[in-house]
LOMARDREN-228596 format. One record per atom (N, C-alpha, C, O, CB): y, x, z; atom name; residue in one letter. Coordinates in Angstrom, 3 decimals, decimal comma. Last residue first. Glycine has a CB too. Layout:
N
+----------+----------+----------+------+------+
!       c2 !       c1 !       c3 ! atom ! rest !
+----------+----------+----------+------+------+
!        Y !        X !        Z !   CA !    A !
...
+----------+----------+----------+------+------+
# end
This chain:
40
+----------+----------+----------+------+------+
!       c2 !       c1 !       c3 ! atom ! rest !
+----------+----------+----------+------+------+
!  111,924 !   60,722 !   71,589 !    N !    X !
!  110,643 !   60,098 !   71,639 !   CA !    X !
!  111,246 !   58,939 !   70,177 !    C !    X !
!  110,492 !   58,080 !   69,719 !    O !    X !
!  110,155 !   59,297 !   73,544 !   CB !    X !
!  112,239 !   64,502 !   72,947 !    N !    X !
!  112,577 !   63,083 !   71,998 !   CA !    X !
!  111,574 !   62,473 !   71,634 !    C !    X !
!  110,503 !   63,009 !   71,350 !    O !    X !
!  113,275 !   63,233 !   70,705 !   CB !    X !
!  113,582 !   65,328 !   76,203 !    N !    X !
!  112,087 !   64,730 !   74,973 !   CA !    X !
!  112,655 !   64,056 !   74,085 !    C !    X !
!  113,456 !   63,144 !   74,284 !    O !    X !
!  110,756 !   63,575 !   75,539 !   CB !    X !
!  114,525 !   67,846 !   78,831 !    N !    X !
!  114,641 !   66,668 !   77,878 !   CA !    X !
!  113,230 !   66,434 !   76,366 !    C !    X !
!  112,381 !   67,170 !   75,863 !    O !    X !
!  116,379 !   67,012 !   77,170 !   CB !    X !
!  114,087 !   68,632 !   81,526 !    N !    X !
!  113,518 !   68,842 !   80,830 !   CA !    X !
!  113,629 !   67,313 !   79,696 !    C !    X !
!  113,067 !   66,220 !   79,751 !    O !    X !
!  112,376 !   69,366 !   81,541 !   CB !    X !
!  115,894 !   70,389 !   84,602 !    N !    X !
!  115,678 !   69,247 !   83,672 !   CA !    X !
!  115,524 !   69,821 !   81,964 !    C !    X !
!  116,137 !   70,678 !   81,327 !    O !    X !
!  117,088 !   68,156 !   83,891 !   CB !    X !
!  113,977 !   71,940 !   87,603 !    N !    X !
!  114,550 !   72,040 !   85,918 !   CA !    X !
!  114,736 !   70,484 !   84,867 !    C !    X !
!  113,823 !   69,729 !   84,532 !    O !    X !
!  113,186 !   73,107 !   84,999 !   CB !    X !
!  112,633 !   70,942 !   89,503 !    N !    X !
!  114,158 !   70,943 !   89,181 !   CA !    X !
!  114,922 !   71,302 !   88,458 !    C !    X !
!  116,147 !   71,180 !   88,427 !    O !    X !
!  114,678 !   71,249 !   89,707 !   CB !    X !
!  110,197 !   68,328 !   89,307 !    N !    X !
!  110,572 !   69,785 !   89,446 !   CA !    X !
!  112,144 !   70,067 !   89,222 !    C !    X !
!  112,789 !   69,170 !   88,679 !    O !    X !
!  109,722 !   70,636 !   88,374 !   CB !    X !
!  109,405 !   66,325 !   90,835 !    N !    X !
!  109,879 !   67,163 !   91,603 !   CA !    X !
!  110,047 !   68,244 !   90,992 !    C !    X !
!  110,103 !   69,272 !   91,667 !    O !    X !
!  109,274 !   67,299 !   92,586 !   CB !    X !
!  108,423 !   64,728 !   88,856 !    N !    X !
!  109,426 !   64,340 !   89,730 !   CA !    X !
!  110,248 !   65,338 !   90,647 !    C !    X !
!  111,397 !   65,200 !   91,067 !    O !    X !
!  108,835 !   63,462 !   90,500 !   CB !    X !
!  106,341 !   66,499 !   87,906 !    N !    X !
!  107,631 !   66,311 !   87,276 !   CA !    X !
!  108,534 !   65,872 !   88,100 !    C !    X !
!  109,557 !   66,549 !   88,194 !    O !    X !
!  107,625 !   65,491 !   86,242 !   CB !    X !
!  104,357 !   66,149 !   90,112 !    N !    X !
!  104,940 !   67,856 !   89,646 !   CA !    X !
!  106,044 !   67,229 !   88,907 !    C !    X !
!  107,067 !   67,549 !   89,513 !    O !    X !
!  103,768 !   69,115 !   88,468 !   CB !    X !
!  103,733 !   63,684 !   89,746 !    N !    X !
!  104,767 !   63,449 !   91,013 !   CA !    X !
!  104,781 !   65,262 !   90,538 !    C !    X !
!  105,894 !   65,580 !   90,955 !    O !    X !
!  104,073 !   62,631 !   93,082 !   CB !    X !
!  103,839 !   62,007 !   86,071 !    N !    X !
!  103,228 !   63,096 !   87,358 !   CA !    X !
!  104,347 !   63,233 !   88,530 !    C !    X !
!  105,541 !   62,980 !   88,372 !    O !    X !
!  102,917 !   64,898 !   86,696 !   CB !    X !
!  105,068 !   60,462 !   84,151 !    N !    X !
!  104,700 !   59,748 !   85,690 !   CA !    X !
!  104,392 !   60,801 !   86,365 !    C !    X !
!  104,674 !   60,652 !   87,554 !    O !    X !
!  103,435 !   58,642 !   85,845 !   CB !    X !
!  104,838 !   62,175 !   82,225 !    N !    X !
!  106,163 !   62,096 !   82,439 !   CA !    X !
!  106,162 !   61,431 !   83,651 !    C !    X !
!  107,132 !   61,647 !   84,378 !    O !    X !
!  106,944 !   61,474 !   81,392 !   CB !    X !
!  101,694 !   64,327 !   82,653 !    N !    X !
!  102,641 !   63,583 !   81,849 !   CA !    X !
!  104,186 !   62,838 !   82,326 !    C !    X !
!  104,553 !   63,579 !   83,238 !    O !    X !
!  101,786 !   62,576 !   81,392 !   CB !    X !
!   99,249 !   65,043 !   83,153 !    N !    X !
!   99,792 !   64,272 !   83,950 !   CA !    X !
!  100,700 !   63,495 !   82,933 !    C !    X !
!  100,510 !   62,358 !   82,502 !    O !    X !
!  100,427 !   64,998 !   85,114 !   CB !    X !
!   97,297 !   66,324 !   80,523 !    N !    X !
!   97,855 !   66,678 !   81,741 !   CA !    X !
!   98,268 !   65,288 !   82,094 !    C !    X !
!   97,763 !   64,354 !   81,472 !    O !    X !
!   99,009 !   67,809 !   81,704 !   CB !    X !
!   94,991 !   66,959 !   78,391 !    N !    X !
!   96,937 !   66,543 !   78,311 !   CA !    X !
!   97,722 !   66,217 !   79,041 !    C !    X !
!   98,823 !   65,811 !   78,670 !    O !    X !
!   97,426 !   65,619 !   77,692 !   CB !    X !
!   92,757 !   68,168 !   79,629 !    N !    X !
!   93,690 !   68,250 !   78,308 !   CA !    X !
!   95,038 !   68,207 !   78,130 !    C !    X !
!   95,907 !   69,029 !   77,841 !    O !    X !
!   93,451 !   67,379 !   77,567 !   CB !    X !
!   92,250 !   67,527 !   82,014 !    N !    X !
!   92,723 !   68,687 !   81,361 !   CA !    X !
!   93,292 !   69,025 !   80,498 !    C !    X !
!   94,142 !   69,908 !   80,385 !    O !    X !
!   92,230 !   69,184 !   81,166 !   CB !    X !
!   93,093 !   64,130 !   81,155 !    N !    X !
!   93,508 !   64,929 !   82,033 !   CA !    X !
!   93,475 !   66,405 !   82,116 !    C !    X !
!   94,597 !   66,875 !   82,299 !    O !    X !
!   93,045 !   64,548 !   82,860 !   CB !    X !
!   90,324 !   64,127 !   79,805 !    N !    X !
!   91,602 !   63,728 !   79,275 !   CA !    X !
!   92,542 !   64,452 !   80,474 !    C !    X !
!   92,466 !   65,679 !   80,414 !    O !    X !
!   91,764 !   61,927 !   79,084 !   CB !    X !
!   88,402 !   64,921 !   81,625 !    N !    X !
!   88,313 !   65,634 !   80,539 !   CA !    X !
!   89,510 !   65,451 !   79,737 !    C !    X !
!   89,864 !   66,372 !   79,001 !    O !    X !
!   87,167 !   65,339 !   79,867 !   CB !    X !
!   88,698 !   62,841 !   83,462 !    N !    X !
!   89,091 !   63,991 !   84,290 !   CA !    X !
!   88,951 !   65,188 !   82,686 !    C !    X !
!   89,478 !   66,295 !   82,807 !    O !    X !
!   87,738 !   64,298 !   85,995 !   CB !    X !
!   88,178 !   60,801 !   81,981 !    N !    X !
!   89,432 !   60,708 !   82,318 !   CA !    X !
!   89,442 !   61,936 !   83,048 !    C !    X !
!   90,612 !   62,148 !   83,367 !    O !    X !
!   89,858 !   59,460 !   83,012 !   CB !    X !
!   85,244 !   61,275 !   81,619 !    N !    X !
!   86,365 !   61,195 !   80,876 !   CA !    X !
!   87,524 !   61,153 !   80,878 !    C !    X !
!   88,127 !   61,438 !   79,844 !    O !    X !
!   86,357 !   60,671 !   80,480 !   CB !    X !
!   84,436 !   61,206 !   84,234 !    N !    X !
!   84,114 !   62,362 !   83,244 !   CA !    X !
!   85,135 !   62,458 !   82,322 !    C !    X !
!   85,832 !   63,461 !   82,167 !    O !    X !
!   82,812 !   62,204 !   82,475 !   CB !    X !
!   84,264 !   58,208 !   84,539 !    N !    X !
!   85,263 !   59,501 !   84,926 !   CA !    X !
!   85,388 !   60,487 !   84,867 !    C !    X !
!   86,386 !   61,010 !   85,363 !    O !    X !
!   85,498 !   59,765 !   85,658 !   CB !    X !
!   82,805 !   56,755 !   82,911 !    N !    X !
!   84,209 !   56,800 !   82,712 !   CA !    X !
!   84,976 !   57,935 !   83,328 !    C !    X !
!   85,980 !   58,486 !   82,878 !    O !    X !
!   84,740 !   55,619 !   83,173 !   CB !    X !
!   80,916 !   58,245 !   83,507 !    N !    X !
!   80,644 !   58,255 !   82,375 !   CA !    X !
!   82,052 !   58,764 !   82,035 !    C !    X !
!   82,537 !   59,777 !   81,530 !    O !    X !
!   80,062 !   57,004 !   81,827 !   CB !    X !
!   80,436 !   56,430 !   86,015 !    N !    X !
!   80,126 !   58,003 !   86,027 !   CA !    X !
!   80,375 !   58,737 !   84,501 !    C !    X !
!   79,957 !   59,891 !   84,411 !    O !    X !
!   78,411 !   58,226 !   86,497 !   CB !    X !
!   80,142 !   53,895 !   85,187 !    N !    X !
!   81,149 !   54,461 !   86,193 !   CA !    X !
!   81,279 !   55,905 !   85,895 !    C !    X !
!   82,348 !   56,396 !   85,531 !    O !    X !
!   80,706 !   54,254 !   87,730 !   CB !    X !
!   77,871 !   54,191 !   83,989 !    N !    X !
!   79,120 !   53,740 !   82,910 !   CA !    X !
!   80,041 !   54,581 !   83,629 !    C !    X !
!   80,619 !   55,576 !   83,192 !    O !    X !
!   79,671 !   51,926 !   82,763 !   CB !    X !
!   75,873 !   54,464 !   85,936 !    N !    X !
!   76,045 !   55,501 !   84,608 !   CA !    X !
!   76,974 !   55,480 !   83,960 !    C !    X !
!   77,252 !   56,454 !   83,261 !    O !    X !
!   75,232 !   55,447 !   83,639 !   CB !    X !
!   76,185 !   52,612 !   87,299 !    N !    X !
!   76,325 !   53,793 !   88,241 !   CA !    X !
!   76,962 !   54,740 !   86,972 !    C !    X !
!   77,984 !   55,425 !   86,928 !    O !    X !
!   74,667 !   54,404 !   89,100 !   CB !    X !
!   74,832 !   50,867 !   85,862 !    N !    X !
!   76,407 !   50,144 !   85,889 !   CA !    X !
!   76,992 !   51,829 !   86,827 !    C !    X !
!   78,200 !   52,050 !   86,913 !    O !    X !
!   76,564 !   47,971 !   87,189 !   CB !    X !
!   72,199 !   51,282 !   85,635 !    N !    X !
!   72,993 !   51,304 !   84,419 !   CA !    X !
!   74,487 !   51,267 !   84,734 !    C !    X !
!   75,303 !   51,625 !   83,885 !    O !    X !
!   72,613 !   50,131 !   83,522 !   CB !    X !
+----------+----------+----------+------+------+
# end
């Protein structure tokens, strides 16, 4: 049972992750060299 949760959770986070990508922590942002402003 505890193999199945594990396995469950990371399905999910690799399905969130296609989705909505990395985000403002990704090491592709850190490095890219266009600056890219947000309003939050």
């Amino acid at each position: 049972m505890h193999e199945t949760l594990s396995d469950y959770a990371q399905l999910l986070v690799c399905l969130f992750l296609l989705v909505e990508g990395a985000g403002v922590r990704s090491l592709d942002r850190l490095f890219r060299k266009e600056v890219v402003y947000t309003v939050e």
